[in-house]
Biopython code that builds the backbone (N, CA, C, O; Angstrom):
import numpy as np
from Bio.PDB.StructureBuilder import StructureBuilder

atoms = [
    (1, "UNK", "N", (-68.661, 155.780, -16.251)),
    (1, "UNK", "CA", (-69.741, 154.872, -16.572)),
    (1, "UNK", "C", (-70.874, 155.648, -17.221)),
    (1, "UNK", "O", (-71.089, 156.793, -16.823)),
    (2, "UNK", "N", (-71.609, 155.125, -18.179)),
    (2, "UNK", "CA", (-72.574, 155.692, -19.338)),
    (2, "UNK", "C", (-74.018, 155.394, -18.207)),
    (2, "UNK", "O", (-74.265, 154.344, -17.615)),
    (3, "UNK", "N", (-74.916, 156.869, -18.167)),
    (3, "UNK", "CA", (-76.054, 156.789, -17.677)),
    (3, "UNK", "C", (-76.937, 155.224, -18.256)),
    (3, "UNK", "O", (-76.582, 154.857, -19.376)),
    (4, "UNK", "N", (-77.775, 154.543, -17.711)),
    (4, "UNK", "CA", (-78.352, 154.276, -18.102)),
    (4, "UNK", "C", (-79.602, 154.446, -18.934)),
    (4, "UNK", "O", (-80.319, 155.402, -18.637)),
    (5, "UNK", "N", (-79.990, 153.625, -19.979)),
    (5, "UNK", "CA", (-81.055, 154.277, -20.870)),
    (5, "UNK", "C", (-82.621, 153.531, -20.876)),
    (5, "UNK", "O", (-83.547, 153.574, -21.686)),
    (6, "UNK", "N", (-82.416, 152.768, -19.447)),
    (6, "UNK", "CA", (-82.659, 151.678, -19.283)),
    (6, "UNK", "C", (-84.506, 152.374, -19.138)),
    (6, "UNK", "O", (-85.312, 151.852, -19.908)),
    (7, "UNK", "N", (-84.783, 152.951, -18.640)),
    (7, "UNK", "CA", (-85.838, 153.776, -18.354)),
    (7, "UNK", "C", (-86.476, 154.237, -19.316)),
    (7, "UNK", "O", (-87.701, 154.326, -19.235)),
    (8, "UNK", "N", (-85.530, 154.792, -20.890)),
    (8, "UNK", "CA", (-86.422, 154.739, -22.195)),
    (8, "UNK", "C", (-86.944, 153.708, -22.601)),
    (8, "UNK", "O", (-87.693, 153.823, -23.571)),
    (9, "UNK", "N", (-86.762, 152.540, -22.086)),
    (9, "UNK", "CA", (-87.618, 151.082, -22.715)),
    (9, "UNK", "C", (-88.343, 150.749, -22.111)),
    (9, "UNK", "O", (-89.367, 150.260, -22.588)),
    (10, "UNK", "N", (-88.110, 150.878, -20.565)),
    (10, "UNK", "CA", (-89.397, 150.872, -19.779)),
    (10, "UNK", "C", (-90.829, 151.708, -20.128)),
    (10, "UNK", "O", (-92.026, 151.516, -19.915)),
    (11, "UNK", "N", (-89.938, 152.838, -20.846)),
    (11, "UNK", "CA", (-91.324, 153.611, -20.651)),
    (11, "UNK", "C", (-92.169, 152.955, -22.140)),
    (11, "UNK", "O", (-93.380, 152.822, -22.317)),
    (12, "UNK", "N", (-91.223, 152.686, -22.907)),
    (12, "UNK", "CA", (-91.985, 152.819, -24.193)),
    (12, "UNK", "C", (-92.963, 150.438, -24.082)),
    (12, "UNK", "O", (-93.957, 149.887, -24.554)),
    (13, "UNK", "N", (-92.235, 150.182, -23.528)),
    (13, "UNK", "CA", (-92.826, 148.883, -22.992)),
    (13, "UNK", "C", (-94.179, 149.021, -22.584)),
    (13, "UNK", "O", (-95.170, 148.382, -22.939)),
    (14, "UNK", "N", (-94.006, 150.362, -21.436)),
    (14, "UNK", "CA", (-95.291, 150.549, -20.613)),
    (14, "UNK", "C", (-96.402, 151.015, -21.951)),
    (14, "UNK", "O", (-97.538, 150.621, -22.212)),
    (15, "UNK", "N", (-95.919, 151.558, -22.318)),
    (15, "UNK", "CA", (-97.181, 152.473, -23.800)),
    (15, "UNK", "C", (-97.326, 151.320, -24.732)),
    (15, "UNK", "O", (-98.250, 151.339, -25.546)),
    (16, "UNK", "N", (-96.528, 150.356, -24.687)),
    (16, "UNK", "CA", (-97.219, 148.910, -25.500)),
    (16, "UNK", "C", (-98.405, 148.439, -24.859)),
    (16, "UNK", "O", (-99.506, 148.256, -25.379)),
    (17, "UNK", "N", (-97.944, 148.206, -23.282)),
    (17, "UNK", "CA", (-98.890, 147.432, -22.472)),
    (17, "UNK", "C", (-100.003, 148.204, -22.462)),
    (17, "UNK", "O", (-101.037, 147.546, -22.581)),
    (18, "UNK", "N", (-100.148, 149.390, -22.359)),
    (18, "UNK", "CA", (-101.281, 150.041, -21.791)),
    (18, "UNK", "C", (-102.168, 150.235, -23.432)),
    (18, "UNK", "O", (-103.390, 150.227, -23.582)),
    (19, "UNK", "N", (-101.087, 150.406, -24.540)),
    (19, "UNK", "CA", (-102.525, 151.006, -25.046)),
    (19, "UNK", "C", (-102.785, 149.177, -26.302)),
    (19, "UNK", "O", (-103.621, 149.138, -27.205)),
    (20, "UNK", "N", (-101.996, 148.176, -26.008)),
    (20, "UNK", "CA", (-102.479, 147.003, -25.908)),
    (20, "UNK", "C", (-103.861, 146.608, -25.688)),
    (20, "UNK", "O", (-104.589, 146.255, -26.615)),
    (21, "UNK", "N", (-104.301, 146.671, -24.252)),
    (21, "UNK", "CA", (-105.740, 146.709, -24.225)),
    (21, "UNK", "C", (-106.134, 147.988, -23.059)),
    (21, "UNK", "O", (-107.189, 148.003, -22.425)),
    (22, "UNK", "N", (-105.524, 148.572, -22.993)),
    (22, "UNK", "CA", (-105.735, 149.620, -22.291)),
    (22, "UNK", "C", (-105.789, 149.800, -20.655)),
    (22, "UNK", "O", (-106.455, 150.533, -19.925)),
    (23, "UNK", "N", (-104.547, 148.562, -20.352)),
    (23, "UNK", "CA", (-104.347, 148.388, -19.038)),
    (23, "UNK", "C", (-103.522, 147.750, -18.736)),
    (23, "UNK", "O", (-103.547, 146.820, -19.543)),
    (24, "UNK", "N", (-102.416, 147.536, -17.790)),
    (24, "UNK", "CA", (-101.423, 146.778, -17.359)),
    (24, "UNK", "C", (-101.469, 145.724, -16.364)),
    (24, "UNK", "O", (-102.121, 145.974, -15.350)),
    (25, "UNK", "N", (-100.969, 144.726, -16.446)),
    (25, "UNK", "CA", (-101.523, 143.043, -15.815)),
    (25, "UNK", "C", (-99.885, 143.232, -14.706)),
    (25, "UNK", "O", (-98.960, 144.004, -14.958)),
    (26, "UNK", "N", (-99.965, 142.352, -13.611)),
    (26, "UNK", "CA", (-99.072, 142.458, -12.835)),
    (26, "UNK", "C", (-97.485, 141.361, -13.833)),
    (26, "UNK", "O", (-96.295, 141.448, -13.532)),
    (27, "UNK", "N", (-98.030, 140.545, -14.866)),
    (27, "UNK", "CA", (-97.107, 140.144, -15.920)),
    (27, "UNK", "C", (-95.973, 141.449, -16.530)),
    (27, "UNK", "O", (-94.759, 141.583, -16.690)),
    (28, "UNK", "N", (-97.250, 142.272, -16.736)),
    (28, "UNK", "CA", (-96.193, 143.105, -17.883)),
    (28, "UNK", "C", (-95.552, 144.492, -16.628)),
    (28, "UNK", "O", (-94.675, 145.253, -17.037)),
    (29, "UNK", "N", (-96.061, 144.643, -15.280)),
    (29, "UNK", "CA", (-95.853, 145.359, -14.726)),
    (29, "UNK", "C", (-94.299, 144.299, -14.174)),
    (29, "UNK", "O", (-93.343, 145.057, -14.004)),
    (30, "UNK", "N", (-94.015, 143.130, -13.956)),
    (30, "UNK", "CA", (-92.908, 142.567, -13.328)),
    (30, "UNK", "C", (-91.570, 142.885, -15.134)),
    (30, "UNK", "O", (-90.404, 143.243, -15.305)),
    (31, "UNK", "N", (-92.777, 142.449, -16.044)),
    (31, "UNK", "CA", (-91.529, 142.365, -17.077)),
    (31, "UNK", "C", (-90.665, 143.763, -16.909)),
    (31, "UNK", "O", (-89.437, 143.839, -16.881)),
    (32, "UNK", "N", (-91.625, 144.868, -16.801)),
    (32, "UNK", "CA", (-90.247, 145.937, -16.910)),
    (32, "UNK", "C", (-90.040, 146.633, -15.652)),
    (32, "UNK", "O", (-89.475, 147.724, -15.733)),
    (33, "UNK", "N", (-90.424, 146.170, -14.381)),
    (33, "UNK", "CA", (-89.724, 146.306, -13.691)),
    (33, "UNK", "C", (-88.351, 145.260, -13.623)),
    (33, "UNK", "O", (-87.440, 145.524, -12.837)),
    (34, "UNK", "N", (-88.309, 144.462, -14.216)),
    (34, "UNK", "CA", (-87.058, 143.762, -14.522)),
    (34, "UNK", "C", (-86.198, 144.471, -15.404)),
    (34, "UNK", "O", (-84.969, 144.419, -15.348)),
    (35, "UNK", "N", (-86.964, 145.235, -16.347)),
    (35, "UNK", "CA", (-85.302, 145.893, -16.857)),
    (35, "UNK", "C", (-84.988, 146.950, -15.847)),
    (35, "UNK", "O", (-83.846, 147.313, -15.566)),
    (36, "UNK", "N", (-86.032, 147.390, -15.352)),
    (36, "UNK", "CA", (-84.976, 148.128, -14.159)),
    (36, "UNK", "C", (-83.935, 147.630, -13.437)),
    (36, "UNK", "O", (-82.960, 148.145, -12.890)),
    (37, "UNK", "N", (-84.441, 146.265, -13.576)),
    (37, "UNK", "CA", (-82.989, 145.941, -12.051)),
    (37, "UNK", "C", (-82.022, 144.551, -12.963)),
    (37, "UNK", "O", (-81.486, 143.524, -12.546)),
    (38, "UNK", "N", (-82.174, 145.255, -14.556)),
    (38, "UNK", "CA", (-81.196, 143.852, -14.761)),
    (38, "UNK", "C", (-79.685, 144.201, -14.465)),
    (38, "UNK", "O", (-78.634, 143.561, -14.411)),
    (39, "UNK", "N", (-80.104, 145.644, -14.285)),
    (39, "UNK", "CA", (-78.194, 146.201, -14.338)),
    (39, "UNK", "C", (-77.507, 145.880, -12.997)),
    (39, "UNK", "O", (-76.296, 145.851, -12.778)),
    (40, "UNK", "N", (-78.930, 145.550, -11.800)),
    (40, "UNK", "CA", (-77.955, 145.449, -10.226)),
    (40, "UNK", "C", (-78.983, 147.012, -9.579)),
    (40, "UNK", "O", (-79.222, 147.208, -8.387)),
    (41, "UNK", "N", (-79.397, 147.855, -10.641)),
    (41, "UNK", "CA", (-79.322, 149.408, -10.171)),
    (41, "UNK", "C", (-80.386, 150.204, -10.558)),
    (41, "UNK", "O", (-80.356, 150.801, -11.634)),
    (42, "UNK", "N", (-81.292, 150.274, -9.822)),
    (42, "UNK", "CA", (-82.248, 150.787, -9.882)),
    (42, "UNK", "C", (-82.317, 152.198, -9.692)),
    (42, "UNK", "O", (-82.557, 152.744, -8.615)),
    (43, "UNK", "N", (-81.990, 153.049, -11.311)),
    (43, "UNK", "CA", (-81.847, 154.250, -10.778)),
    (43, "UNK", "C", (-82.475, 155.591, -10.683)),
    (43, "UNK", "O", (-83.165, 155.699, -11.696)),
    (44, "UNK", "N", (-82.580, 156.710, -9.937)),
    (44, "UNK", "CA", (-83.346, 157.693, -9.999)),
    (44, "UNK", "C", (-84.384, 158.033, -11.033)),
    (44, "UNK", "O", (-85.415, 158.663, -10.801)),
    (45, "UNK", "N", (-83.943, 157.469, -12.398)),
    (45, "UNK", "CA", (-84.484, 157.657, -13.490)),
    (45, "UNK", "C", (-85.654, 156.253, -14.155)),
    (45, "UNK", "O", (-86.513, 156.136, -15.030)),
    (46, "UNK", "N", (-85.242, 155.711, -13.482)),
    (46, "UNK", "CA", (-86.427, 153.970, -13.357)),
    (46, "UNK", "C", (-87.172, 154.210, -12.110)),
    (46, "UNK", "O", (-88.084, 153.432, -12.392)),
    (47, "UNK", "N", (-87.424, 154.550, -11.251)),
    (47, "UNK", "CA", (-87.434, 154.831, -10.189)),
    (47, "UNK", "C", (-88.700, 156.256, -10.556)),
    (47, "UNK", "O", (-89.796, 156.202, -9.998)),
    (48, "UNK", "N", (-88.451, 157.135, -11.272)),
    (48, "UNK", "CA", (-89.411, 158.449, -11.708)),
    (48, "UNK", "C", (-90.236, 157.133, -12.944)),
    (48, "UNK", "O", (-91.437, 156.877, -12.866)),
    (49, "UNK", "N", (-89.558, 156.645, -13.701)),
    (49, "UNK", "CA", (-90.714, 155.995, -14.686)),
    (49, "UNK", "C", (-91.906, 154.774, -14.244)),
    (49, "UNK", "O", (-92.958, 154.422, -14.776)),
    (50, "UNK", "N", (-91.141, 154.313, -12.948)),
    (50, "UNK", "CA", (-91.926, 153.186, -12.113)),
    (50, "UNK", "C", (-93.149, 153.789, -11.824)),
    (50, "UNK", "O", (-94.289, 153.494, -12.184)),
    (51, "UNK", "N", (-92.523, 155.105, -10.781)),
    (51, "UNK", "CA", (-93.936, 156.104, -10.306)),
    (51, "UNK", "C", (-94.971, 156.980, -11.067)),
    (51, "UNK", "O", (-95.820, 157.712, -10.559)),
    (52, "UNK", "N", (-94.660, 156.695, -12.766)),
    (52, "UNK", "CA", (-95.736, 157.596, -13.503)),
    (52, "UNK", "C", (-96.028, 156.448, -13.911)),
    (52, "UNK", "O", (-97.234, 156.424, -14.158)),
    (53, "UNK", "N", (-95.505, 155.403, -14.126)),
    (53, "UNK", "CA", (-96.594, 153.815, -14.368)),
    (53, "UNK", "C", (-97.394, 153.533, -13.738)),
    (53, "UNK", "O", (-98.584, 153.608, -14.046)),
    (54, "UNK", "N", (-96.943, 153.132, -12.679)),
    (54, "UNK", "CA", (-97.933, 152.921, -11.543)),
    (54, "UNK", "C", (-99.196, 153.977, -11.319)),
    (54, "UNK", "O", (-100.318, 153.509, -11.124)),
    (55, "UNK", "N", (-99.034, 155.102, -11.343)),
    (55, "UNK", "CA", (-99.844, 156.108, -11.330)),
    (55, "UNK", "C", (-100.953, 156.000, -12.200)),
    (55, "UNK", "O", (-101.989, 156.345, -11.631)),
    (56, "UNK", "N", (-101.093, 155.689, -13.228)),
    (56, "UNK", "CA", (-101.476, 155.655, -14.176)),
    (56, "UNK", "C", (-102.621, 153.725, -14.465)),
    (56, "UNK", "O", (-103.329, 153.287, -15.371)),
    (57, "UNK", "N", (-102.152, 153.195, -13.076)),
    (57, "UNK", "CA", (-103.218, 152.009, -13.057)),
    (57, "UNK", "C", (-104.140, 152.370, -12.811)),
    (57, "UNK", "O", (-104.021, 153.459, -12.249)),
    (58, "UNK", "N", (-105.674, 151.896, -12.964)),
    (58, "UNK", "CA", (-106.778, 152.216, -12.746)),
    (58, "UNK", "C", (-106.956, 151.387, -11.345)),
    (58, "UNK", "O", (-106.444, 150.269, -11.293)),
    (59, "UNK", "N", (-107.608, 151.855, -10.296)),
    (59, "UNK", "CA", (-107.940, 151.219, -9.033)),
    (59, "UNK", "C", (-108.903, 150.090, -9.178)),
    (59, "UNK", "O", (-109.054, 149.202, -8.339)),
    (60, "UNK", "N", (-109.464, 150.182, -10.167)),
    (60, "UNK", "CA", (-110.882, 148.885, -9.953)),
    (60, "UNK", "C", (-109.834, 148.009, -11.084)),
    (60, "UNK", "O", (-110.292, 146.901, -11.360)),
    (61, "UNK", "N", (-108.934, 148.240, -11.548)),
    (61, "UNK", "CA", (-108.403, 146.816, -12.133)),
    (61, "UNK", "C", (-107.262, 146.425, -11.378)),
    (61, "UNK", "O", (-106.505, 145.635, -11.942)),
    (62, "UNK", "N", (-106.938, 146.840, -10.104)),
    (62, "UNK", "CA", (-105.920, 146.156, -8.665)),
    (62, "UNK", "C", (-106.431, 144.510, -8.080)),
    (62, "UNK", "O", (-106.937, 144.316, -6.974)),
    (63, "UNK", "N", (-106.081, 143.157, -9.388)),
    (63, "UNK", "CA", (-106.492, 142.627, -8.877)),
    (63, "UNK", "C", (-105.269, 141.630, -7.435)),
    (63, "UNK", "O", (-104.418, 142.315, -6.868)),
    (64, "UNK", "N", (-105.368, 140.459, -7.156)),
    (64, "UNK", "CA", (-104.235, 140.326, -6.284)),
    (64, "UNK", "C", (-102.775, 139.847, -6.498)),
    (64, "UNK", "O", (-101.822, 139.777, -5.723)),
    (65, "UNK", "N", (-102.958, 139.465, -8.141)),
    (65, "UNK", "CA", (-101.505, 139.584, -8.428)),
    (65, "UNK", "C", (-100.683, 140.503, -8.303)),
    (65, "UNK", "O", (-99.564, 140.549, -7.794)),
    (66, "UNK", "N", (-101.715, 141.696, -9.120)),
    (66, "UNK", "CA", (-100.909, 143.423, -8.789)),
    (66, "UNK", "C", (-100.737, 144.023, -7.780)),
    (66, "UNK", "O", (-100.148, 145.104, -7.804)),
    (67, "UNK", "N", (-101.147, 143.549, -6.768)),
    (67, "UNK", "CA", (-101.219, 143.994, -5.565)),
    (67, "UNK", "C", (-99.991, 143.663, -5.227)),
    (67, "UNK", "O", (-99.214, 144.577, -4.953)),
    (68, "UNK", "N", (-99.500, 142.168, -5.164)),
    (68, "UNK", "CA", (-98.270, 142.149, -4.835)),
    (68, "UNK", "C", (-97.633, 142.119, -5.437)),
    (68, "UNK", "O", (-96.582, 142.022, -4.803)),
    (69, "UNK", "N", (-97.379, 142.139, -6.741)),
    (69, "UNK", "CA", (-95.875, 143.056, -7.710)),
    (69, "UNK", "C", (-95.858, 144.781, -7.048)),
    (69, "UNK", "O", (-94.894, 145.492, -7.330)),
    (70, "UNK", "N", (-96.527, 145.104, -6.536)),
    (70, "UNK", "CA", (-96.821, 146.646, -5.969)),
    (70, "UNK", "C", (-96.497, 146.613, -5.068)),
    (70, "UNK", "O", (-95.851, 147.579, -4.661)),
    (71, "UNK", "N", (-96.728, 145.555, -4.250)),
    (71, "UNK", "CA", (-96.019, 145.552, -3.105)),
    (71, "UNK", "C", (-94.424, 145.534, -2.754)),
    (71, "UNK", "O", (-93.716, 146.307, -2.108)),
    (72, "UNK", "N", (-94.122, 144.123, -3.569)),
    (72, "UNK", "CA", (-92.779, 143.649, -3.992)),
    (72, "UNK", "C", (-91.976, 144.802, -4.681)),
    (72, "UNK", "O", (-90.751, 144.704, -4.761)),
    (73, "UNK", "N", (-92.508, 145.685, -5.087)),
    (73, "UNK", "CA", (-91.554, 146.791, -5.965)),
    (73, "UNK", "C", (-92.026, 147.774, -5.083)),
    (73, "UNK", "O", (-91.511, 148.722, -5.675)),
    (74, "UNK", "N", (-92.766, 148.446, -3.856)),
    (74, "UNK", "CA", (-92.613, 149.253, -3.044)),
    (74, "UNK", "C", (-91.410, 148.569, -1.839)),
    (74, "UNK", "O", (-90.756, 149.536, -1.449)),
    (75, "UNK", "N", (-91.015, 147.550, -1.286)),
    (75, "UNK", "CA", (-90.507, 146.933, -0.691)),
    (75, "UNK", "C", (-88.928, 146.909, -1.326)),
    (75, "UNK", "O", (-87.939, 146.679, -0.631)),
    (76, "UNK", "N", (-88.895, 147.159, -2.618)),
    (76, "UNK", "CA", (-87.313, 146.903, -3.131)),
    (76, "UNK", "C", (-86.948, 148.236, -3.131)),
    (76, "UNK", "O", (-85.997, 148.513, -2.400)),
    (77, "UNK", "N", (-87.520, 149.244, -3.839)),
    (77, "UNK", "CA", (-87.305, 150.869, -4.149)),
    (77, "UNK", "C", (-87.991, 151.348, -3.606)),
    (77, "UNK", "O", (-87.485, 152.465, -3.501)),
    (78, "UNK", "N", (-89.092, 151.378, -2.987)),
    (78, "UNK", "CA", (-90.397, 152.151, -2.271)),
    (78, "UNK", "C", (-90.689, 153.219, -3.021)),
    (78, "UNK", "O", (-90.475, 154.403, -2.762)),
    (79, "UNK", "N", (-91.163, 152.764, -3.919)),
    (79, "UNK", "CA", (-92.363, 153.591, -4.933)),
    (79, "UNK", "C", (-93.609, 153.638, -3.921)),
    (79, "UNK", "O", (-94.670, 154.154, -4.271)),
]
sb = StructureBuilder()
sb.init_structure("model")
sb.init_model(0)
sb.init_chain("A")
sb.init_seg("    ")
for serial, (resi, resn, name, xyz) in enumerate(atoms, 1):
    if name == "N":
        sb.init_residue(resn, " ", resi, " ")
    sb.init_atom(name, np.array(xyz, "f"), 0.0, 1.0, " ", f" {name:<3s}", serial, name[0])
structure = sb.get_structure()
């Protein structure tokens, strides 16, 4: 079975969203956590790109949608 490449689109998705307006909405944070898991498989390598996304939110823009897509995706993979 062929690695997935699924994690190069995530990332480059995320660099739309962010430099879009220069921040990520819990919308565009669910859209690509969905290509992570369209395969069934969330893997080591979605999983490292989840955690430099996330990293990379600013704390004063955590409003309560993002809170729980953050939640909901610490709860599936525990990022």
């Amino acid at each position: 079975m062929a690695e997935s490449r699924d994690y190069l689109e995530m990332s480059f998705r995320s660099i739309n969203c962010f430099s879009n307006d220069g921040k990520l909405d819990a919308n565009e944070l669910g859209a690509i956590f969905d290509i992570a898991k369209r395969d069934g498989i969330v893997d080591p390598n979605e999983i490292r790109v989840l955690r430099n996304i996330i990293s990379k939110i600013n704390p004063s823009e955590l409003d309560a949608a993002m809170l729980d897509k953050l939640s909901e995706i610490k709860k599936e993979i525990g990022v």
